[in-house]
C-alpha positions in Angstrom: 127.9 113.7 136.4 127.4 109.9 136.6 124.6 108.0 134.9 123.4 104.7 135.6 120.6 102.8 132.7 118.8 100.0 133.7 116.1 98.6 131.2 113.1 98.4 132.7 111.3 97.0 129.2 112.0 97.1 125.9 110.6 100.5 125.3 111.2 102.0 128.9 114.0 102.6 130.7 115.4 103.8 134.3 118.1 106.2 134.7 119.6 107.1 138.2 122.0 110.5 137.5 124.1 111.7 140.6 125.0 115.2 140.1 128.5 116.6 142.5 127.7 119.9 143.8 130.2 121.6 141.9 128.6 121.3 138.6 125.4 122.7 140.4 126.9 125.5 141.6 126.9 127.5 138.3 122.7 126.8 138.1 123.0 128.2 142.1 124.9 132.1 141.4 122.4 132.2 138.6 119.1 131.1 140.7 120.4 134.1 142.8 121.0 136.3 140.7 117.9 135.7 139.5 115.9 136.1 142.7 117.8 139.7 143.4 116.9 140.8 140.0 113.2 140.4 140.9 113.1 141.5 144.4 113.3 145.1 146.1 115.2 145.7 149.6 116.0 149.0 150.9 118.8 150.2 150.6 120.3 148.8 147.4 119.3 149.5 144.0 117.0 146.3 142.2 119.8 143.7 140.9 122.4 145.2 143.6 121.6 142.7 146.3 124.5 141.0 147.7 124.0 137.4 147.5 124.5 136.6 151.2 121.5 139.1 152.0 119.1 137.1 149.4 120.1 134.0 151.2 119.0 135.4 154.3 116.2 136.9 153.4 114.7 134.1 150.9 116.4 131.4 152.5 118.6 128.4 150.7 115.9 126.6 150.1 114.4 128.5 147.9 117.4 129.4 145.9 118.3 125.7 145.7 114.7 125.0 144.9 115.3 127.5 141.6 118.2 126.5 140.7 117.5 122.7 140.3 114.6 123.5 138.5 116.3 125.5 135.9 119.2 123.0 135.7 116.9 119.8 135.6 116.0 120.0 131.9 120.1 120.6 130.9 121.2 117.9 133.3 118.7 115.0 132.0 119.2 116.1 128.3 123.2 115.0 129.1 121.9 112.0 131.2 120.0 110.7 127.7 123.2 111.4 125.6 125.3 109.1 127.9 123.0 106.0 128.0 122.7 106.6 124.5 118.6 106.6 124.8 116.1 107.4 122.3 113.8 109.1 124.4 109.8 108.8 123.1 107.6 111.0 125.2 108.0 112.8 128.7 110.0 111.5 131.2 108.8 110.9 134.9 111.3 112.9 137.3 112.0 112.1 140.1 114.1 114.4 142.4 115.7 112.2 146.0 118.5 114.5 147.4 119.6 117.8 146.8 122.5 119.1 147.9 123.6 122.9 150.4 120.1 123.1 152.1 121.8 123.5 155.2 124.4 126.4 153.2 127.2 124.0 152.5 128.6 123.1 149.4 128.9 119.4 149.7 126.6 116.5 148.2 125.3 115.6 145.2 121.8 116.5 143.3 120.2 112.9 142.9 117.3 112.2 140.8 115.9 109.4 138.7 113.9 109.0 135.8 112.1 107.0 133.8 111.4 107.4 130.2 109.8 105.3 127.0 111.8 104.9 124.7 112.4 103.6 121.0 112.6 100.1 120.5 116.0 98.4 119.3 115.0 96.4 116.2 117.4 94.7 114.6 117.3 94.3 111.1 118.7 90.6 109.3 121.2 90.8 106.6 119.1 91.2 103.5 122.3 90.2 101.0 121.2 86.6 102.3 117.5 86.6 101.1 116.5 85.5 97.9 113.4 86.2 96.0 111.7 84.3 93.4 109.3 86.2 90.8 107.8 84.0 88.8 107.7 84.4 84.8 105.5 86.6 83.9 102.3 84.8 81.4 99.6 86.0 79.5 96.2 84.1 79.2 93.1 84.9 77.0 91.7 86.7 79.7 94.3 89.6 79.6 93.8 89.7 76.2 90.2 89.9 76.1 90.5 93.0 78.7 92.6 94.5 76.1 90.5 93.9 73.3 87.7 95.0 75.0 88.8 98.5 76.3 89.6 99.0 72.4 86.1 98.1 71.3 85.0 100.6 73.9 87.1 103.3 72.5 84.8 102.9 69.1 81.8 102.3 70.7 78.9 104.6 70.2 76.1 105.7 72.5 72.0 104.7 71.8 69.1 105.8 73.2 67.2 103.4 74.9 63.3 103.9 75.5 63.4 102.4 79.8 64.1 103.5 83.0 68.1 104.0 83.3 70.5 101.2 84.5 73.7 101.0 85.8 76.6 102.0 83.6 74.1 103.6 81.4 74.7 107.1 80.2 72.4 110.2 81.2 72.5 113.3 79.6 70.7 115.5 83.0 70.1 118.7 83.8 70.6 119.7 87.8 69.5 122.6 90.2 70.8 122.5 93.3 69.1 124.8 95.9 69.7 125.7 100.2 66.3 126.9 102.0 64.7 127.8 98.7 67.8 129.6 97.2 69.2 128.5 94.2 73.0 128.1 94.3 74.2 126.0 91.4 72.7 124.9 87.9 74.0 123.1 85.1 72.3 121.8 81.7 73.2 119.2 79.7 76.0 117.4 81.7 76.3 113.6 80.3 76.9 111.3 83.4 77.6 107.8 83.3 75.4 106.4 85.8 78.5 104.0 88.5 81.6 106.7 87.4 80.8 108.1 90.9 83.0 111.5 90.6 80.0 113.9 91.0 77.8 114.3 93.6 76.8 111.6 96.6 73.2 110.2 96.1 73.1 110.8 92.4 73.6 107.3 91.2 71.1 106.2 93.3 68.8 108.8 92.0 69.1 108.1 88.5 68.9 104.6 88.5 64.9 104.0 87.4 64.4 107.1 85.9 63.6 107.3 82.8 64.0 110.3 80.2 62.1 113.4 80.7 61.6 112.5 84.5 62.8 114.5 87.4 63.6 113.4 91.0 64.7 115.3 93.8 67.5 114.0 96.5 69.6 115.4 99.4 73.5 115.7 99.0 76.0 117.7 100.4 77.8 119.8 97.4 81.4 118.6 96.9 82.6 122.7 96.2 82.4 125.6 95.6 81.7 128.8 98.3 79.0 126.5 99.8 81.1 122.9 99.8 79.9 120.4 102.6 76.7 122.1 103.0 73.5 120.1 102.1 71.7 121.1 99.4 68.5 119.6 97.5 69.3 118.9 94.4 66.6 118.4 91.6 67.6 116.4 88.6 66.0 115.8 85.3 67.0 112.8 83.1 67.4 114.0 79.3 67.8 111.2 77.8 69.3 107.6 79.2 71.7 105.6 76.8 73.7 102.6 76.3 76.9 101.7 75.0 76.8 99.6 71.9 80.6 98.1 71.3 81.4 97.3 67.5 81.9 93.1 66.7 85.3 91.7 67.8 85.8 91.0 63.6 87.8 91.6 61.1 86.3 94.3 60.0 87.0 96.2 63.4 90.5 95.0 63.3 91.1 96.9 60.2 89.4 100.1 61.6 91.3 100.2 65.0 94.5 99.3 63.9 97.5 98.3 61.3 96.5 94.7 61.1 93.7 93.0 58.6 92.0 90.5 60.5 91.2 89.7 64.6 93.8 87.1 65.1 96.3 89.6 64.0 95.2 92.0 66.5 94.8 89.9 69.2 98.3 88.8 68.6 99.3 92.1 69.1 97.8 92.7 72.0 99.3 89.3 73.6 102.8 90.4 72.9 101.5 93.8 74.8 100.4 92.3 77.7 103.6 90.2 77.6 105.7 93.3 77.6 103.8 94.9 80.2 103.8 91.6 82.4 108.0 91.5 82.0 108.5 95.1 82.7 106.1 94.9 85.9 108.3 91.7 86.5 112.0 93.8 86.3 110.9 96.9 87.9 109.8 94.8 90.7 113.1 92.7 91.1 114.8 96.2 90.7 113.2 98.1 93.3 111.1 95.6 95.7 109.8 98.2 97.9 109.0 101.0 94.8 104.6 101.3 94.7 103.6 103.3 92.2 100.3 105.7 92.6 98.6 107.5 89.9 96.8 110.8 90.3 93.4 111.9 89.1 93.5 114.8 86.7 91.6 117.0 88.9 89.6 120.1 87.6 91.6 123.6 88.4 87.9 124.9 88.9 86.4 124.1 92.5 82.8 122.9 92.2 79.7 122.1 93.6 79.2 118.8 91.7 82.3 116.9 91.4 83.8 115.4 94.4 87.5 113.3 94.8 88.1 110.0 93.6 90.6 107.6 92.6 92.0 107.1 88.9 91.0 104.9 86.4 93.3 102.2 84.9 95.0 102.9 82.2 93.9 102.4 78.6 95.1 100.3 75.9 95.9 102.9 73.1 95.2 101.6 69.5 97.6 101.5 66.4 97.7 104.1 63.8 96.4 102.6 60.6 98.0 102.2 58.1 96.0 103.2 55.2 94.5 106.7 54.9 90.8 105.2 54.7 91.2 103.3 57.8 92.9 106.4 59.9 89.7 108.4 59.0 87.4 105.3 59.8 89.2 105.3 62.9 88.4 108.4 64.0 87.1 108.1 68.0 83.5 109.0 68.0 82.7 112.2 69.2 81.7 111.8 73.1 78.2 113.3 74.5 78.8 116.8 75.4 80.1 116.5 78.6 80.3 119.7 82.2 83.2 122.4 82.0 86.0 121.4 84.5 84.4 123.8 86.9 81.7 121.2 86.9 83.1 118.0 87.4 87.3 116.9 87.1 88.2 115.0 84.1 88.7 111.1 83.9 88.3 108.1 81.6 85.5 106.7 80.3 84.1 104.0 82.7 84.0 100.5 81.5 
């Protein structure tokens, strides 16, 4: 078999493939045994038929017509191997001669195709690149983040006598029903208005309600046996609180952590940020092309109220202190009572 390439595009190519007869005639005995197989003539039993009777009763024609069709798909696959093609796609066949119509066996099968096919790309020498990653520093902005995701560690919640803001927390209670049926209730569930990992809508619905108020909005419900239908879900607002973060002092230094005063801490929590700015900085001349991705811890219970949604950050985690007075001082205080996992998937509190 000879194959000729000619490269019609970068991604599409032509191949002409010229096929002697004597590598078709193999394809040809079976076509006819295959035809004899399927007919019925008198006198012989089914699959008996001599070939030169199925030639002159079908005609060669027709048997050449079967036999290039079964070999097509075996004679382009070798075609691709020679030009060495990356075929993308189907191919466009198409078939100019074939060879013993007339009974002989002289000629050649010709047929061309053309086919998409992968692009060559070729790739610069990498070993001659260099990349410059700048020194990793720290300004009172990092540290201020840090400080202040400690402070909210020891924060504690108050109630607050107006309508409900943003970021504010809500202890609810919420019915959710389907043409009058009720399908899913929960009491009690403390919801920080923003975290957005329960239902759609609900954010919107809590914002200017105050406590003891109820509203009513549409959502579709994120699980359970009825997850993506839409469901009207009545909400009552317990109670709406804030978060009141203790003074960035000396006092709280010695609560959170090992040291005495603020400058101390904050100190600390420079030469933190410093580490975590160098080891960004080596992993990322190690491996240039390495992302991490963090996970959600995701509730093993399906349900109705929580839907998906990305992780928080990570949180700075506070010292042990060093005296026994300060370790029970620095005790985390107790959260609001807060859904099962069937309710709602576990994450960090919001900022």
């Amino acid at each position: 078999m000879k194959t000729e390439s000619e490269k019609l595009s970068p991604t599409r190519v032509k191949l002409t493939v010229e096929v002697p007869f004597d590598e078709l005639k193999p394809a040809v005995e079976t076509a006819t045994k295959k035809i004899a197989d399927q007919v019925q003539i008198p006198g012989f039993r089914k699959g008996k038929v001599p070939s030169k009777l199925v030639e002159q009763r079908f005609g060669r024609p027709a048997i050449m017509q079967e036999a290039v069709n079964d070999a097509l798909p075996d004679f382009y696959q070798q075609a691709a191997a020679e030009a060495e093609i990356k075929p993308v796609g189907r191919p466009e066949v198409e078939i100019t001669e074939v060879p013993g119509l007339d009974g002989s066996e002289d000629g050649s099968l010709l047929f061309t195709v053309e086919q998409d096919v992968r692009p060559e790309i070729e790739l610069p020498d990498f070993s001659t690149y260099e990349v410059e990653i700048e020194e990793p520093s720290v300004d009172e902005d990092a540290v201020e983040v840090r400080l202040d995701e400690l402070r909210e560690r020891f924060g504690t919640l108050v109630g607050v006598d107006r309508p409900a803001q943003d970021r504010d927390f809500v202890s609810l209670d919420m019915v959710a029903t389907i043409d009058d049926e009720e399908i899913e209730s929960v009491e009690g569930v403390s919801y920080q208005i923003g975290e957005g990992n329960m239902l759609e809508g609900l954010d919107e619905a809590l914002i200017g309600l105050s406590a003891e108020e109820t509203t009513t909005f549409a959502s579709k419900l994120a699980g359970g046996d009825r997850a993506g239908e839409e469901a009207q879900v009545k909400v009552t607002a317990q109670s709406v609180k804030v978060r009141e973060l203790p003074e960035a002092d000396d006092e709280f230094a010695e609560m959170a952590s090992e040291f005495d005063t603020i400058d101390e801490l904050k100190d600390d929590l420079k030469k933190q940020a410093a580490a975590d700015a160098e080891g960004n900085r080596v992993a990322l001349a190690a491996t240039p092309s390495s992302r991490s991705s963090s996970r959600s811890s995701r509730s093993r219970c399906p349900s109705s109220w929580s839907r998906t949604r990305s992780s928080p950050t990570s949180r700075t985690r506070a010292r042990r202190p060093a005296t026994r007075t300060a370790r029970r001082s620095a005790r985390r205080p107790r959260r609001p009572s807060e859904p099962s996992s069937c309710w709602t998937r576990s994450t960090a509190p919001a900022r």
